[in-house]
C-alpha positions as CSV (number, residue, x, y, z in Angstrom):
1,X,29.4,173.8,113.7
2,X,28.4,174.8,117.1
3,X,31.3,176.5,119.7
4,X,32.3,173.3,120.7
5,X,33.3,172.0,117.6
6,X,34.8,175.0,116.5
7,X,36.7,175.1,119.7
8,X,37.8,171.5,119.6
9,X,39.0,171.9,115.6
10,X,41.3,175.0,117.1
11,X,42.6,172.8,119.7
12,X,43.6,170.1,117.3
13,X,45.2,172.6,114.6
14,X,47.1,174.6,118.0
15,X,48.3,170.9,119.5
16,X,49.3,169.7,115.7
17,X,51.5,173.2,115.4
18,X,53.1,172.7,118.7
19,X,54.0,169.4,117.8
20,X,55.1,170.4,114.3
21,X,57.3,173.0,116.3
22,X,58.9,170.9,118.6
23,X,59.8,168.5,115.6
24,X,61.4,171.4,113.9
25,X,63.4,172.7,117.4
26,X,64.4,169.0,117.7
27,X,65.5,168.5,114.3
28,X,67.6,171.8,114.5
29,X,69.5,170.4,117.1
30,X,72.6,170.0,115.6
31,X,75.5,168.0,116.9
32,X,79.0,168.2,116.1
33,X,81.9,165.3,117.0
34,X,84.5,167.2,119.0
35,X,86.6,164.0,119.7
36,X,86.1,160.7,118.0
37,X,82.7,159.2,119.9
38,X,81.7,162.4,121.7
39,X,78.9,164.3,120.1
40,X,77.9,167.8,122.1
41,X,74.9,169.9,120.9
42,X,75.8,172.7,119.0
43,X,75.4,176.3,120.5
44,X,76.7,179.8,120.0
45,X,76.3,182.7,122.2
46,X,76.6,186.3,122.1
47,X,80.3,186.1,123.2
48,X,84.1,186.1,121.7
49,X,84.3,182.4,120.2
50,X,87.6,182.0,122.6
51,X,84.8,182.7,125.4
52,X,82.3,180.4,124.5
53,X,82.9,176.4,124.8
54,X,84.2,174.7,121.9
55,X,85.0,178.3,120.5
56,X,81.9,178.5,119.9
57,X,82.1,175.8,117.1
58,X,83.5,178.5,114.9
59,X,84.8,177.4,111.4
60,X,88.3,178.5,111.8
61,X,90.5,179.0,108.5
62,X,94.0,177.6,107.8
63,X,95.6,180.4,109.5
64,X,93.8,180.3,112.6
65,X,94.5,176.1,112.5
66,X,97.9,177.0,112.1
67,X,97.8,179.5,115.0
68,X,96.3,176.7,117.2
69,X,98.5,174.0,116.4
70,X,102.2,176.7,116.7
71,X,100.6,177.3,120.6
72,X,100.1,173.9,121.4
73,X,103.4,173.4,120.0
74,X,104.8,176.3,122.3
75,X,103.3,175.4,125.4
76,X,104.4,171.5,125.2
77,X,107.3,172.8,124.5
78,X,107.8,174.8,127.8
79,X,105.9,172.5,129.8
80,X,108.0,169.6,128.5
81,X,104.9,167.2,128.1
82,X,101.3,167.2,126.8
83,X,100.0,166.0,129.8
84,X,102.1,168.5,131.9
85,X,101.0,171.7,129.6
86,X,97.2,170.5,130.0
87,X,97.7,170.2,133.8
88,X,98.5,174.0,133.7
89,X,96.1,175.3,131.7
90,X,93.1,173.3,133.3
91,X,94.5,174.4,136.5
92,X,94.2,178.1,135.5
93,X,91.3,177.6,134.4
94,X,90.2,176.8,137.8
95,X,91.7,179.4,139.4
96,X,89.9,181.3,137.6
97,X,86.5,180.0,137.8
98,X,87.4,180.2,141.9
99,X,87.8,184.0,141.6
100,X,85.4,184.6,139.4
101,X,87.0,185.4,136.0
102,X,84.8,183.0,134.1
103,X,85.6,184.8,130.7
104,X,89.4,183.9,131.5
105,X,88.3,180.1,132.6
106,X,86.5,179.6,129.0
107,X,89.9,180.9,127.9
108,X,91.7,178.0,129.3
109,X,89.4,175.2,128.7
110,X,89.7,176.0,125.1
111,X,93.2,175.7,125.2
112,X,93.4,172.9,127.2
113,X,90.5,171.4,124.7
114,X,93.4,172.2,121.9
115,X,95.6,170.0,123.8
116,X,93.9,167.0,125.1
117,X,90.2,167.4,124.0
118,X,89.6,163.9,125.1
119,X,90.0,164.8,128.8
120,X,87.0,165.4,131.3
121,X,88.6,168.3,133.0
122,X,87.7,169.9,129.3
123,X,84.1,169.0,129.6
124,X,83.7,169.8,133.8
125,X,85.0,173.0,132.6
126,X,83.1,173.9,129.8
127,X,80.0,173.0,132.1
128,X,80.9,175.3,135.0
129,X,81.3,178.3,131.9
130,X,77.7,177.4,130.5
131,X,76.2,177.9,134.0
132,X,78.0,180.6,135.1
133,X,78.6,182.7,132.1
134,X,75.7,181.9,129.6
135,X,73.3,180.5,132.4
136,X,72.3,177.6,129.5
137,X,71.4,174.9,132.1
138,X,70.5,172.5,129.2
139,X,74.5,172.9,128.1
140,X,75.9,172.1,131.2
141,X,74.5,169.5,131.7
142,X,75.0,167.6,128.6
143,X,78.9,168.7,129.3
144,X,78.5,167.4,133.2
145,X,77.5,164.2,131.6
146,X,79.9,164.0,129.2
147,X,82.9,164.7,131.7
148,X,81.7,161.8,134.0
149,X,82.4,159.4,131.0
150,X,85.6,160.7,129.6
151,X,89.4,160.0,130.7
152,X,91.2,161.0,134.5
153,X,87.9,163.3,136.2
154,X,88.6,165.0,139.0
155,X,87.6,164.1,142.5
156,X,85.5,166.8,142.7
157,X,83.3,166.2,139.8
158,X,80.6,164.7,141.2
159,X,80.2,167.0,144.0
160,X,80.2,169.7,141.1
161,X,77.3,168.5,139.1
162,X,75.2,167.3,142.7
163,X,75.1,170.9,143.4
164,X,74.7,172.0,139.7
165,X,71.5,169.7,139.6
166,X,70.6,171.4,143.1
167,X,70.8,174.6,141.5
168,X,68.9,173.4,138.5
169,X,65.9,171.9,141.3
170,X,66.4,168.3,140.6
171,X,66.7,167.5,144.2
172,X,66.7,163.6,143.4
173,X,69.0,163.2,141.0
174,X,71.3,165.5,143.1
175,X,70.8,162.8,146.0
176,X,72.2,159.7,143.7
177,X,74.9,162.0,142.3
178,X,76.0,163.7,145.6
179,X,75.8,160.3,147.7
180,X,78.4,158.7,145.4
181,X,80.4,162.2,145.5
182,X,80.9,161.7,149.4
183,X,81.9,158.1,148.7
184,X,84.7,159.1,146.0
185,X,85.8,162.0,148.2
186,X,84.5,161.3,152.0
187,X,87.2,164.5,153.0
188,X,85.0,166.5,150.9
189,X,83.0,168.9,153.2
190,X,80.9,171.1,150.4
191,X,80.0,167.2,149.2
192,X,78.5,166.5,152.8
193,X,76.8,170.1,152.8
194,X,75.1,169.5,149.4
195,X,74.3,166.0,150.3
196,X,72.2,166.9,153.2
197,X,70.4,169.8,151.1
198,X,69.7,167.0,148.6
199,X,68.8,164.8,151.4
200,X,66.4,167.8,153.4
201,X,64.6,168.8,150.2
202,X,64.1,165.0,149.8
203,X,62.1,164.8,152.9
204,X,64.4,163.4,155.2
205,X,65.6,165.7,157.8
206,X,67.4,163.3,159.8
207,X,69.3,161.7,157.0
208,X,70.1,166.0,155.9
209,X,71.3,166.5,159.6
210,X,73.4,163.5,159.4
211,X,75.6,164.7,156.2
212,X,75.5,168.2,157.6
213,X,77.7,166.5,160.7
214,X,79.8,165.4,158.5
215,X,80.4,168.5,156.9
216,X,81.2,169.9,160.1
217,X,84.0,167.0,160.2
218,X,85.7,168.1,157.0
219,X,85.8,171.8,156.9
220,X,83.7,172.8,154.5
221,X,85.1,176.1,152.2
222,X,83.9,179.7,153.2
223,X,81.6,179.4,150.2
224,X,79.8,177.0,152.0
225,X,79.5,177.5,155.5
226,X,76.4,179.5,155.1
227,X,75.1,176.7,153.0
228,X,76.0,174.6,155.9
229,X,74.4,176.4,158.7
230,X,71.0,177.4,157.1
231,X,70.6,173.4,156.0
232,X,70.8,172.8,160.0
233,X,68.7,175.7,160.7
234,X,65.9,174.4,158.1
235,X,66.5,170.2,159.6
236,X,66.5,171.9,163.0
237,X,69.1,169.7,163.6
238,X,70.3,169.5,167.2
């Protein structure tokens, strides 16, 4: 056989193992039902399962079921509603995530995910802790997704995943995300200041300079104002 051939059998046999592999990868995919119709990806990380989303799909024993179910008990209890003691939780989970304790926010979403699993703010939360703690884009995601289809989102969500998919340097789907964000929220400023990076990095400067105006109408956070000004800058928007 001359080189050709025996380069073109070692092709075949290394494109035939890569596919073999990336049957295997696929197969070991595993997904778990976390709430009746909702299937996530399993994943574990290198974390405290009360750290990691889902607790890290840990099999937990009668006496850790127990535990769980005497704390949800508790917190109804002194919140005087399911709802009510969710609302907490999920809203110090945020305040976490906003100051930066995302070990303490994965904290919360757990326990809120004990106490209305079926909820988005579980799954919007869960996202923001696979980005920002485990930087698994893939995870996040899958969880973003998820929370745009389950039960009472926040307004914010699809602001949150425009800028996640920014992030993540999907430019267009950011654009379809983030121009419906600004229509559910139009008070939202970051929204705008996403929008017109989306917009900018989409090639339309004018349409990026348009949203950053907006912005400017709705007082974007501190987080963003830098956003906000070097979008203008790169638009060279008047």
């Amino acid at each position: 056989m001359n080189s050709f051939g025996n380069y073109l059998v070692q092709t075949i046999r290394a494109t035939a193992f890569v596919a073999a592999l990336a049957s295997t990868l696929a197969a070991a995919a595993e997904t778990v039902e976390v709430v009746p119709g909702v299937q996530v990806t399993k994943r574990t990380y290198s974390a405290p399962v009360n750290e990691q989303p889902f607790f890290g799909f840990a099999v937990k024993s009668p006496e850790e079921k127990a535990a769980d179910e005497k704390f949800v008990d508790a917190i109804v209890g002194a919140a005087g509603s399911r709802e009510k003691a969710f609302d907490e939780t999920t809203m110090r989970g945020w305040r976490a995530i906003n100051t930066g304790k995302i070990k303490e926010a994965a904290v919360r979403f757990n326990q809120a995910f004990l106490i209305l699993p079926e909820q988005s703010r579980v799954y919007h939360g869960f996202a923001v802790v696979a980005q920002a703690r485990f930087n698994d884009l893939d995870a996040a995601d899958e969880f973003f997704r998820i929370a745009l289809e389950r039960p009472n989102p926040v307004k914010a969500l699809k602001a949150d995943y425009g800028r996640f998919l920014l992030v993540a340097k999907r430019p267009r789907d950011a654009q379809s995300v983030l121009e419906q964000a600004v229509k559910d929220a139009p008070d939202f400023g970051d929204a705008w200041t996403n929008l017109a990076w989306a917009r900018f990095q989409n090639g339309d400067a004018a349409a990026a300079c348009a949203a950053a105006e907006e912005a400017a109408k709705h007082r974007p956070s501190n987080n963003s104002m830098g956003d906000l000004t070097a979008v203008r800058n790169v638009a060279q928007c008047k």
